[in-house]
N, C-alpha and C positions, 0 to 999 in steps of 0.2 A: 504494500500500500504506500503510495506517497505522502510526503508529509504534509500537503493539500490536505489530503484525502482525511489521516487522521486529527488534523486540529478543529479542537473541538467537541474532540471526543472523553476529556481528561475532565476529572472538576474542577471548577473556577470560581472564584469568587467575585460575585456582582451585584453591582449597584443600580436598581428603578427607580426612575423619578416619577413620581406621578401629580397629578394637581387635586390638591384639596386634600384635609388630614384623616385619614380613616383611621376608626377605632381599632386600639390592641386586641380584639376577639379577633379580627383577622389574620394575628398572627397566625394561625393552626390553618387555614385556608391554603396560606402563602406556606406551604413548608415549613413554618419554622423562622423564616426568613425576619431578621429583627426591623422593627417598624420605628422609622422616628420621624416625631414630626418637628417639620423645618419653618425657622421665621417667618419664611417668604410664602408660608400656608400651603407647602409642597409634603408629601410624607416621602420619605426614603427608604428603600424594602433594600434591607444588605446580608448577604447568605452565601453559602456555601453553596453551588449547583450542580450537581453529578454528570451533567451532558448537555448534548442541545435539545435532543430530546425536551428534558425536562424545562430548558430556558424559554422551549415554545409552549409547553405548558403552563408557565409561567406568564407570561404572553396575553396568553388565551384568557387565562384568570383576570388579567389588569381591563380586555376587551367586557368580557363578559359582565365587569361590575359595572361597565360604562362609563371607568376614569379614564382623565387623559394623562397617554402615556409624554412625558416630558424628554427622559434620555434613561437608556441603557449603557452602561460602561462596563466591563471586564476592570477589575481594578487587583485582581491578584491571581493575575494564567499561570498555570505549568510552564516550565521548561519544555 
């Protein structure tokens, strides 16, 4: 497999922007993933994420609640 091929595949740790502050009971929706809410009235979802798989998953969750997504960052990849 080329190295294309497998990035992406490793867990990464990443950061969702999204607009407007949602409640701590969504932590358990969100994986797990730690909820903070920011000055700017943004909440920040920051977590460990096992694949892509699961970041679309992820995704999906942020669409499905009908917030807007802000920005996605990888903020600690693999080697």
């Amino acid at each position: 497999m080329s190295d294309q091929g497998s990035r992406g595949q490793a867990p990464a740790r990443y950061e969702l922007r999204i607009d407007g502050h949602l409640d701590d009971h969504w932590t358990a929706w969100f994986d797990d993933l730690t909820l903070t809410h920011e000055n700017d009235g943004t909440t920040t979802l920051c977590g460990l994420v096992p694949d892509q798989a699961a970041l679309h998953g992820l995704l999906a969750k942020v669409r499905d609640l009908g917030a807007t997504l802000i920005s996605v960052e990888v903020i600690d990849a693999p080697d």
